[in-house]
N, C-alpha and C positions, 0 to 999 in steps of 0.2 A: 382222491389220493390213490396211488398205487405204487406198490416197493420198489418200482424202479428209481421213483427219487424221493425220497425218505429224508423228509429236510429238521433242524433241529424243535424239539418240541414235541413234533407229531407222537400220538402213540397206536402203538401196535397190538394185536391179542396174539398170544400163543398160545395154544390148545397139544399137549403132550399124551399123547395115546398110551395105554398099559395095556398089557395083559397074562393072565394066568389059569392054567388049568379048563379053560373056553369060556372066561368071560373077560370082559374087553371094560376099560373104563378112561377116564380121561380125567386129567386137573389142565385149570383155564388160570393163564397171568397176563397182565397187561405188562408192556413196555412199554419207555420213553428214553427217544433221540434227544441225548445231548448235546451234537450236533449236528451238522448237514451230513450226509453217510456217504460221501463218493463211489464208495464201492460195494453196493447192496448187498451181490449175491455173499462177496465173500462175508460181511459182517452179520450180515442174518446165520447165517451157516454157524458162524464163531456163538454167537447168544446161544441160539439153538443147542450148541454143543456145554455150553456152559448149565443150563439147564437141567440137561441129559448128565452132569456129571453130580447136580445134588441131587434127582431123581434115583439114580442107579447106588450111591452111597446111601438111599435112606430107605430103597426098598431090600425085602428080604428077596436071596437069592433065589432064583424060580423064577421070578417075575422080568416079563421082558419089560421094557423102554422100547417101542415099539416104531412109533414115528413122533416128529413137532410137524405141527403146520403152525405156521405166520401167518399173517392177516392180516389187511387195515382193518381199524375200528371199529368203522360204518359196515353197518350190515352186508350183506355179499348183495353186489350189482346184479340189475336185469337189464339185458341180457349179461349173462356170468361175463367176466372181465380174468381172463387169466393173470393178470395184473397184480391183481389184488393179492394175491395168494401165492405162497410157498413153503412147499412139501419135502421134509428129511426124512427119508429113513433110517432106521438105526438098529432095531435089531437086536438090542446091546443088553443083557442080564445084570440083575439089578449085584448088588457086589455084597452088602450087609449078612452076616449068618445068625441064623433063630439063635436065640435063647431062650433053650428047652427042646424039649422032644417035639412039640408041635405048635406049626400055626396058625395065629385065629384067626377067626373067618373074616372074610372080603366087609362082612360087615363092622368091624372092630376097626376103627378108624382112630391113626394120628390126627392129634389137630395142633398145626404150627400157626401160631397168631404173626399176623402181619401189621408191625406195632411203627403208627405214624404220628407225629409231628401234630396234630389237631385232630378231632374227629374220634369216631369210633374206630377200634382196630379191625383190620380183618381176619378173618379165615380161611385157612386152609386146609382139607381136611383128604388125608391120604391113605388109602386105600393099599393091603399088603404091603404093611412097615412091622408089623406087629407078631409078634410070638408067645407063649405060652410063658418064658421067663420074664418078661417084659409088664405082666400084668398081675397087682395086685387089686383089693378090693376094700372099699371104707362104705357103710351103709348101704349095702347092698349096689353098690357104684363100682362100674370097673376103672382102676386107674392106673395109670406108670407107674411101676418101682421109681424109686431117688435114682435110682443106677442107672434107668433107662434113659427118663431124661435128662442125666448127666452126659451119658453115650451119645445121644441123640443130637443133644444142643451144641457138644462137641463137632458132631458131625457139620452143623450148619453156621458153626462160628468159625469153620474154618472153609468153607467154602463162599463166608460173605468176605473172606480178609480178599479175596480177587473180584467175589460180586459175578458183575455180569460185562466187567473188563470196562474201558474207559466211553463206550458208544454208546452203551444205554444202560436205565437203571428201572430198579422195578418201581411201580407206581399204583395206585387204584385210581381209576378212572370210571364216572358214569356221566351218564348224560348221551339222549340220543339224536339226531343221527352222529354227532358228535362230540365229545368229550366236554362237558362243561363244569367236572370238580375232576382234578384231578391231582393229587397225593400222595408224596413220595413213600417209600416204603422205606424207613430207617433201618428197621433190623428184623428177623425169623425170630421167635420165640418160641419153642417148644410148650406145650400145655401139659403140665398132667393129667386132664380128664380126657378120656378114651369115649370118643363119638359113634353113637351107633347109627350107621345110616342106610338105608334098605340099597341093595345091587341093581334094583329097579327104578331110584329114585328120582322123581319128576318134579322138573320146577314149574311151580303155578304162580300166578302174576295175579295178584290178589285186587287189583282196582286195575282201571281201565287207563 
């Protein structure tokens, strides 16, 4: 498969670069065509930008939205396939303002569940959304204020009333070289609990 013809069904990875203060980090979504895409570049460009506009209302201001890259699913071809792939830059400052004098660290992570139709839910967990007003604490746990994730879920209940516009919608997908579960994503749900996860952190693939 490659994005020049992007037929209904198929699904895509996007990968959204951040950064702040000189560290660089990135959150991964799957898409899925709901139908055959006539027009690639412009409608990759359109997701892309949809995107970039819940990323930048839910990060704190400072932090760039930096580029998407698009992708097919299947791992990147050898030899490289310029095909496969497609690069936005953007550049663009996240828009949300702290509450409070300061914010917490890169490691103090939102976490938006990604709540589907059968299955376990997923996660999402996002990296400078968070501020010093934002965070209270129950048994030595840090968690949202009511108010935060009132604000918050606000944020993402009005950004799903458009989605990802009528050519594709989010999904989770596994299975390799090709998708073989794949699950719509019904709605963002805000979490109270506040995820700590290291600026370093590495995924290990525990069985073979």
């Amino acid at each position: 498969m490659t994005l020049r013809n992007i037929q209904q069904g198929e699904v895509l990875s996007m990968r959204v670069y951040k950064q702040y203060v000189g560290f660089l980090w990135a959150n991964n979504y799957e898409i899925q065509a709901t139908i055959d895409i006539a027009s690639p570049e412009t409608s990759l460009q359109q997701v892309a930008d949809r995107i970039v506009t819940l990323e930048r209302s839910l990060h704190i201001s400072g932090v760039i939205i930096d580029r998407v890259v698009v992708s097919s699913y299947a791992p990147d071809s050898l030899p490289y396939d310029p095909d496969t792939l497609a690069t936005f830059p953007y550049s663009a400052t996240a828009t949300r303002s702290p509450q409070g004098n300061d914010v917490l660290p890169l490691e103090l992570c939102l976490f938006v569940r990604r709540n589907t139709s059968f299955g376990r839910d997923g996660r999402i967990l996002y990296r400078g959304c968070l501020s010093e007003g934002d965070m209270t604490a129950s048994g030595f746990r840090p968690l949202l204020t009511s108010s935060a994730v009132s604000s918050l879920q606000n944020i993402v209940n009005t950004w799903q009333q458009q989605g990802l516009g009528s050519e594709f919608i989010l999904v989770m997908a596994s299975g390799e070289p090709n998708p073989t579960s794949i699950r719509r994503v019904i709605s963002l749900q805000v979490s109270e609990k506040i995820v700590v996860k290291k600026v370093n952190n590495r995924y290990f693939r525990r069985r073979p």
